[in-house]
C-alpha positions as CSV (number, residue, x, y, z in Angstrom):
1,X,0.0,0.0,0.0
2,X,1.3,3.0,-1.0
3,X,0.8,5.1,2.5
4,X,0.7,9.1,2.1
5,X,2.8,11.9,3.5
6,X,0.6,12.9,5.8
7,X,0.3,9.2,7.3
8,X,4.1,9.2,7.4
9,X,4.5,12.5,9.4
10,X,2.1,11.1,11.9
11,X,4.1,8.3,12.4
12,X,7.1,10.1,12.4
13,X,5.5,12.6,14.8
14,X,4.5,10.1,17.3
15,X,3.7,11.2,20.9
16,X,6.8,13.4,21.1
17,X,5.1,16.6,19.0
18,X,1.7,17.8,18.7
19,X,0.7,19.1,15.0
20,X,1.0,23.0,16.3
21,X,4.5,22.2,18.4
22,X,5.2,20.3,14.6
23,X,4.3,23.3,12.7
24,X,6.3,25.8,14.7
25,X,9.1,23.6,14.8
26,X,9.2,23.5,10.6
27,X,8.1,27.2,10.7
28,X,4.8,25.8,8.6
29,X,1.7,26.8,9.4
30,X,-0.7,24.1,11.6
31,X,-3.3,24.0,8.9
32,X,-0.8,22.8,6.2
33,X,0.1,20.0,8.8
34,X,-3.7,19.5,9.7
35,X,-4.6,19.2,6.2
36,X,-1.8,16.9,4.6
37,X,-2.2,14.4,7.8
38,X,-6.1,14.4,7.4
39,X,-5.6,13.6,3.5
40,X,-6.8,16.5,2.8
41,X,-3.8,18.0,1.0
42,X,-1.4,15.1,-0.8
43,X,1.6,17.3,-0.9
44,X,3.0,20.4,-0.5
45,X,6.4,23.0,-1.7
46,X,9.6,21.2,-1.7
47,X,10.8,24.3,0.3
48,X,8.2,23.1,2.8
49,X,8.9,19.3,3.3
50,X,11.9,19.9,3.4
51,X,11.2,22.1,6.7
52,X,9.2,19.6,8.1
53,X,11.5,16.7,7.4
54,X,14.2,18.4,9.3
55,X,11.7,19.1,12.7
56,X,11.5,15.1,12.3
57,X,14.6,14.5,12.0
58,X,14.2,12.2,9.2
59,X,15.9,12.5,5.7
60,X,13.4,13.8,3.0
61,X,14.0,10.9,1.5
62,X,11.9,9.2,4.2
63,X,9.2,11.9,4.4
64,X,8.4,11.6,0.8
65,X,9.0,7.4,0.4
66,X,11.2,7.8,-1.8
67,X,13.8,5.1,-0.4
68,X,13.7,2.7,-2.6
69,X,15.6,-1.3,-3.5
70,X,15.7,-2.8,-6.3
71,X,14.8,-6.6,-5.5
72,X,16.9,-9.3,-7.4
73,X,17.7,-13.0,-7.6
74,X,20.8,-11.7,-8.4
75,X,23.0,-11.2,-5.2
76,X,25.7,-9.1,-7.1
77,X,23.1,-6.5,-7.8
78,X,21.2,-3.6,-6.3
79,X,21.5,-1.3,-3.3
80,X,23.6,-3.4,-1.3
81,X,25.9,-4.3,-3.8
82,X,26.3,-1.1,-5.0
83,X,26.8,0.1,-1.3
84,X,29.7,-2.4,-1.0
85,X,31.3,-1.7,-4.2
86,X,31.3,1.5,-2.8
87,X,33.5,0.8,0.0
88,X,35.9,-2.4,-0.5
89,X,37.6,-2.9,2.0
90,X,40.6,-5.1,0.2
91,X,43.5,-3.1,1.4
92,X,42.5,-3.9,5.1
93,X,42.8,-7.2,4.3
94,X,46.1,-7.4,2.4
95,X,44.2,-8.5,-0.4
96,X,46.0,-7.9,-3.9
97,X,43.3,-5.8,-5.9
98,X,42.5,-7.2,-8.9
99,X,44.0,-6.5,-12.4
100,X,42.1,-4.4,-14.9
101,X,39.7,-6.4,-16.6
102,X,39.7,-4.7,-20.3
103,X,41.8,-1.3,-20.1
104,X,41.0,1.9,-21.1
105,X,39.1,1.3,-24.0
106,X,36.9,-1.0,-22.0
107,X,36.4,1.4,-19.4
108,X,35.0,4.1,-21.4
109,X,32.7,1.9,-23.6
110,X,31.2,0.9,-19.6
111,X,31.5,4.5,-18.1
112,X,29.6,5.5,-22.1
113,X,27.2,2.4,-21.4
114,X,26.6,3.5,-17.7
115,X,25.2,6.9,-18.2
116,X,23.0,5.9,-21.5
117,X,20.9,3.8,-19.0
118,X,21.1,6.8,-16.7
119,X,19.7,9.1,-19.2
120,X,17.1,7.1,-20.1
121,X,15.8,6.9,-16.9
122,X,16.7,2.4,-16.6
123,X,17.3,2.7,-12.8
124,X,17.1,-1.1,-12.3
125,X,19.4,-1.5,-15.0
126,X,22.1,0.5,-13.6
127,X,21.9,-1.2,-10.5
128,X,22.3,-4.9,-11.8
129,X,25.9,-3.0,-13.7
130,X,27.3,-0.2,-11.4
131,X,28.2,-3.3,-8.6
132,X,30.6,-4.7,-11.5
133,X,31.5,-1.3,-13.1
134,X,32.5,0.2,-10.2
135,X,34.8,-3.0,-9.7
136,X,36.1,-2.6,-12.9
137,X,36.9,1.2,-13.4
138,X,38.7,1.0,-9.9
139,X,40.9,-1.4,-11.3
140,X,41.1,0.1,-14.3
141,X,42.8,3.4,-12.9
142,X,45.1,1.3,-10.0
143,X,46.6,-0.2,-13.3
144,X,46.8,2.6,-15.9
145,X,49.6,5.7,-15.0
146,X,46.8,7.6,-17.9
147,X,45.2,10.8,-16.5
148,X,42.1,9.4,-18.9
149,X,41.9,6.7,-16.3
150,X,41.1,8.6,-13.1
151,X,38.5,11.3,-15.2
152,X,36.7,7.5,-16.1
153,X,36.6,6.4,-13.0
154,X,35.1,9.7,-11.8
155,X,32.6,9.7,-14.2
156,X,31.7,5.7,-12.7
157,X,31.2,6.8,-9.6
158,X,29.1,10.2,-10.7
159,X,26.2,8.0,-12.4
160,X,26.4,5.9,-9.5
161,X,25.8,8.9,-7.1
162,X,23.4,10.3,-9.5
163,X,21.1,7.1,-9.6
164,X,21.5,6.7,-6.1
165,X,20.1,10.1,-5.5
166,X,16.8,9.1,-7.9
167,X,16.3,6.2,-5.8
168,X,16.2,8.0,-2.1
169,X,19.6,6.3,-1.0
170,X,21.3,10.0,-0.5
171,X,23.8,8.6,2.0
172,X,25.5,6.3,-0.3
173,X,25.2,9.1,-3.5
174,X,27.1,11.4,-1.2
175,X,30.3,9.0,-0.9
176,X,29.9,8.4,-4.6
177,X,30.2,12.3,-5.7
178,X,33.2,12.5,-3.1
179,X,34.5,9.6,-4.7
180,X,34.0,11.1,-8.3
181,X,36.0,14.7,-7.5
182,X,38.6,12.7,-5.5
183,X,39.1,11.1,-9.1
184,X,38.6,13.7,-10.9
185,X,41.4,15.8,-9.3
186,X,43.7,13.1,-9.5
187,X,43.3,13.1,-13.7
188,X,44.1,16.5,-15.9
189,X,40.7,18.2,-16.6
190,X,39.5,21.4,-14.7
191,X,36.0,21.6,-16.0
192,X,34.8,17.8,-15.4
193,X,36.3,18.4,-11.7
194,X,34.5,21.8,-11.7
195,X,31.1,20.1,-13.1
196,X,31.5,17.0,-10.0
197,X,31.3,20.2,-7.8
198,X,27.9,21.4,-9.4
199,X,27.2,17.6,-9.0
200,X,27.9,18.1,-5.1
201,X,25.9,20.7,-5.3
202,X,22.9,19.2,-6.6
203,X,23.2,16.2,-3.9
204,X,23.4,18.9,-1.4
205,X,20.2,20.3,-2.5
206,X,18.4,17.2,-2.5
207,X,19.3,16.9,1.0
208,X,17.4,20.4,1.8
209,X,20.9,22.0,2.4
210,X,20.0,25.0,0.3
211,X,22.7,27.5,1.6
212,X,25.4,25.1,1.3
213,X,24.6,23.7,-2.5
214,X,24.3,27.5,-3.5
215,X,27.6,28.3,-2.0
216,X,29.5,25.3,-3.3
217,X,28.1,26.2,-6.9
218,X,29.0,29.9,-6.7
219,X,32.6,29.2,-5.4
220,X,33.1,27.0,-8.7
221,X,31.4,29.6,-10.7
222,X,33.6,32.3,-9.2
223,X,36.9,29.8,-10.4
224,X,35.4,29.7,-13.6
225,X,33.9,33.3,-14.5
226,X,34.7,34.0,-18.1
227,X,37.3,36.7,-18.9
228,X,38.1,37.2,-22.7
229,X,37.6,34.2,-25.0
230,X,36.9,31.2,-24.0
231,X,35.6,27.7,-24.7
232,X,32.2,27.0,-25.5
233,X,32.5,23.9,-22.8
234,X,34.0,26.4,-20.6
235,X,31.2,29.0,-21.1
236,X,28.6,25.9,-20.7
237,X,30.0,24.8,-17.4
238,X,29.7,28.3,-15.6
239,X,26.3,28.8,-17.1
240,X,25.7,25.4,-15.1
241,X,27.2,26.2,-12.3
242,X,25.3,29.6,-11.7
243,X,21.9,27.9,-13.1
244,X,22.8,25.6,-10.3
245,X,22.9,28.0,-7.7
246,X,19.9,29.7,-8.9
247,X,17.8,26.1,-8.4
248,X,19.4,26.5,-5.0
249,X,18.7,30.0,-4.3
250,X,15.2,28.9,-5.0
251,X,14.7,26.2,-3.2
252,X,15.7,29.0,0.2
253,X,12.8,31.0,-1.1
254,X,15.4,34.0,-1.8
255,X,13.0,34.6,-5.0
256,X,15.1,37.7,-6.0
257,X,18.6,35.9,-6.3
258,X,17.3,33.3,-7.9
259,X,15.4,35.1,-10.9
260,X,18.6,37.1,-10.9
261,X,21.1,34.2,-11.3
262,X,18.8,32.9,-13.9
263,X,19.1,35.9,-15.6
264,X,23.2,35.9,-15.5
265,X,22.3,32.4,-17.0
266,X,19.9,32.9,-19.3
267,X,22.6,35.5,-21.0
268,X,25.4,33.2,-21.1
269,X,23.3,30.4,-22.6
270,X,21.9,33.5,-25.4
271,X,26.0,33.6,-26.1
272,X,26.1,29.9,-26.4
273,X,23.5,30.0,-28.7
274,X,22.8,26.5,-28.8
275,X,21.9,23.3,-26.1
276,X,25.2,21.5,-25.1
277,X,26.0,18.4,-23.7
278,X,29.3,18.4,-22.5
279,X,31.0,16.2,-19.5
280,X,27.5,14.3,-19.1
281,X,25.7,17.9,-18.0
282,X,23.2,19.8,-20.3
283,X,22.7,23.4,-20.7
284,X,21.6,26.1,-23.0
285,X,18.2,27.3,-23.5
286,X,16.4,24.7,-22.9
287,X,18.1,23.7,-19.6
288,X,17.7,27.5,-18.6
289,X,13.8,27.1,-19.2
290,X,13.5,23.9,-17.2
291,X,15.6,25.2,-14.3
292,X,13.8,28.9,-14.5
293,X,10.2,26.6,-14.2
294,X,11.6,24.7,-11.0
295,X,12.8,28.4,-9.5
296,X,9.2,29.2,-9.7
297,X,7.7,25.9,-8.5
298,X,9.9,26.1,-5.4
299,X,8.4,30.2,-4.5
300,X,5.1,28.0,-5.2
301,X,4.8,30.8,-8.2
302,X,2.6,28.8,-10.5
303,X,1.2,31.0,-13.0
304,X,4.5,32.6,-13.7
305,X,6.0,28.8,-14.0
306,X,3.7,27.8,-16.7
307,X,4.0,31.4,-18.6
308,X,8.1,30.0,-18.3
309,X,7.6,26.6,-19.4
310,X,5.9,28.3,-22.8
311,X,9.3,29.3,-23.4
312,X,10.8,26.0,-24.1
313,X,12.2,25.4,-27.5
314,X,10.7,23.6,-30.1
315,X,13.9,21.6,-30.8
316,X,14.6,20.9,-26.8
317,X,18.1,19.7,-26.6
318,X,17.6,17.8,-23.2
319,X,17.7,14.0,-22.9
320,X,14.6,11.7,-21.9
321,X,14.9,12.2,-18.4
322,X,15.2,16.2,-18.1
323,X,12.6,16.3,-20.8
324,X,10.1,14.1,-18.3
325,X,10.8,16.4,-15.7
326,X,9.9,19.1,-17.7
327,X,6.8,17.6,-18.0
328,X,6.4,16.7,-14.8
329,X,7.3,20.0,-13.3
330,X,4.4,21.5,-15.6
331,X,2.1,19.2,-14.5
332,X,2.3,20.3,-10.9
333,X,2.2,23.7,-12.2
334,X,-1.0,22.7,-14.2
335,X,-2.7,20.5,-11.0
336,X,-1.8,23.3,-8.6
337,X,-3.8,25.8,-10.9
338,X,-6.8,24.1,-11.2
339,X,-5.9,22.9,-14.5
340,X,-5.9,19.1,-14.3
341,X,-6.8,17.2,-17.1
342,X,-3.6,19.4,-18.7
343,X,-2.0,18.1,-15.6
344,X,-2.8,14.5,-16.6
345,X,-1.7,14.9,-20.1
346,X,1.1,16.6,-19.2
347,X,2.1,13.2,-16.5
348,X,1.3,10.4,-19.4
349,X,3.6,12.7,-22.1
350,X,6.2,12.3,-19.0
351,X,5.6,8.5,-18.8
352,X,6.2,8.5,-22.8
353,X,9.4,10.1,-22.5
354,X,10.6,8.7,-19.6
355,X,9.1,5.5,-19.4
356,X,7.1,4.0,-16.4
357,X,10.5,3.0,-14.7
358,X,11.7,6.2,-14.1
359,X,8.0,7.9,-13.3
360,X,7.6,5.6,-10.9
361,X,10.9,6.6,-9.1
362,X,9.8,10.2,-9.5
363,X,8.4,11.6,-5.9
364,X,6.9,14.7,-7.3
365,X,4.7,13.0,-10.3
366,X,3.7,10.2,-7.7
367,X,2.3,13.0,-5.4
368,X,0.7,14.5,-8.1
369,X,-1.0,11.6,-9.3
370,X,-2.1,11.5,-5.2
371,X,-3.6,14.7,-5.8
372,X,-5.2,14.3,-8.8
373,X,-6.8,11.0,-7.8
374,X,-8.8,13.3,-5.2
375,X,-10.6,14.7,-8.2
376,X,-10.7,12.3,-10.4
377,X,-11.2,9.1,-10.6
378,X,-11.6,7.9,-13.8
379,X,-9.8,4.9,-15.8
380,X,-6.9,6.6,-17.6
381,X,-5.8,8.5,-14.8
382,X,-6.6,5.1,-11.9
383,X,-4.3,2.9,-14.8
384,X,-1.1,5.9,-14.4
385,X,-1.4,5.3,-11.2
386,X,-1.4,1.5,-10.8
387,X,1.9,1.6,-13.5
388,X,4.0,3.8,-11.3
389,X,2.8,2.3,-8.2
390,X,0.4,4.9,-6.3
391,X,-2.5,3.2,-4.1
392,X,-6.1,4.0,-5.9
């Protein structure tokens, strides 16, 4: 059974806080606590769970159910195989690590392999081959003097973190992303190690540590703040890195520097010119767009998030999975003014891009769905829900 945030914050609550001691705890207002533990809101601001997580003392992750395994008859995959590849523990033993399987050349084509999957939002997939790849890329770079050997392995233990993140396990993500710039810093290239710290960021702001993942993005901005001509992979990195710190900026509710660092954005992505995928990170004007909608989604501006989201370009640069979110962000936009068989459309275009595996890993469309289901009840919307796994 798929239990609801509010029955989770009652359990979490217990006998040790009232709703109103709750509520001023979180700096939330009673009635939002009243209503989402009565059912009678499903959800509520990011900005705001994350306030009420951290009066529980719970991770987010908890709050929201997102804490996910990935059951398997096979024992070298999934959470706890990942979590152990992770952290070996052969040099305590004495144990000679093992020789690289395949090289260089073998590691990229599984670090190349890795984040396709990731992209295309295959979770489960990723976890039956990050135990292994992990294994293998370690090896890899303890065998090969090459620079290119530690900037693979960095980029191993990034789509780790990063899937880890999508399936609640933040704890594990975080040594992952250390991992990565650790790596990264022992190879040759100042922009992937200046992306793993926009990657740090991002983890960071998943965690509700808003001031902290704007600051960490800023201070790799600042590094990285063009002077003269540059690099278009240069120029795309900072962009990321101060689009970063606007979704940060957001997600504090400082409104003002968020719209403003989107702005800085917005005009360094206008000199780009074009969408750019470069060291496994997106941006242009498409990823300026999606960011600027989630800015507004955060201030719980919705109007002025859907007027945004018009903006998107016809010929959207983003992979599968941003261009879900997309979608999905727009649909809360869409449910949260009124507007919600546009809200459902906008969930089941999601579920075409992303495909049901990664909806159903997705907090915000699974809350959504919650919310719609209190309106409407009818077969298409009852069958999205059964597919990503929300009680009807």
């Amino acid at each position: 059974m798929d239990e609801s945030i509010g029955v989770r914050i009652r359990q979490f609550r217990g006998k040790a806080l009232t709703q109103r001691q709750l509520a001023d705890q979180a700096g939330v207002s009673v009635d939002l606590v009243r209503k989402l533990e009565q059912g009678g809101r499903q959800t509520a601001s990011i900005a705001s769970l994350q306030k009420l997580a951290r009066a529980l003392d719970v991770d987010i992750a908890d709050l929201l159910g997102r804490r996910h395994g990935v059951p398997s008859s096979n024992p070298a995959s999934g959470i706890v195989a990942i979590r152990r590849a992770l952290t070996p523990v052969d040099d305590l033993l004495g144990e000679r690590p093992p020789e690289a399987p395949g090289g260089v050349a073998q590691a990229r084509r599984t670090v190349e392999y890795a984040w396709g999957a990731y992209w295309s939002g295959r979770y489960e997939l990723l976890t039956s081959m990050l135990p292994s790849g992990i294994t293998e890329l370690r090896a890899t770079a303890r065998a090969s003097d090459e620079a290119t050997a530690q900037e693979l392995l960095a980029r191993m233990f990034w789509v780790t973190g990063c899937t880890l993140v999508h399936l609640g396990q933040t704890d594990p993500a975080f040594v992952a992303i250390r991992a990565a710039l650790a790596a990264a810093e022992r190879g040759n290239d100042p922009l992937l190690a200046a992306t793993l710290r926009g990657s740090i960021a991002w983890q960071l702001l998943v965690q509700g540590r808003y001031t902290e993942s704007r600051d960490v993005a800023l201070t790799a901005a600042r590094a990285l703040e063009p002077s003269g001509a540059v690099t278009p992979q240069h120029l795309a990195t900072y962009g990321s890195l101060v689009l970063q710190g606007a979704t940060a900026s957001g997600r504090a509710q400082d409104t003002q520097e968020a719209l403003a660092l989107v702005a800085t954005a917005d005009e360094v992505a206008q000199r780009i010119g074009v969408d750019r995928a470069d060291y496994e990170t997106y941006f242009g004007p498409s990823q300026v767009v999606m960011q600027s909608v989630d800015v507004h989604l955060s201030c719980e501006r919705y109007t002025e998030a859907l007027t945004v989201a018009k903006r998107m370009p016809t010929e959207c640069g983003l992979p599968q999975a941003a261009r879900a979110r997309h979608l999905t962000d727009t649909a809360v936009a869409l449910a949260r003014t009124g507007q919600r068989k546009r809200a459902l459309t906008a969930l089941l275009n999601a579920e075409r891009v992303g495909g049901k595996d990664w909806l159903k890993h997705q907090s915000l469309s699974r809350h959504t769905v919650s919310e719609l289901l209190d309106h409407d009840r009818r077969l298409p919307l009852r069958a999205l829900a059964r597919r990503i796994g929300v009680h009807t």
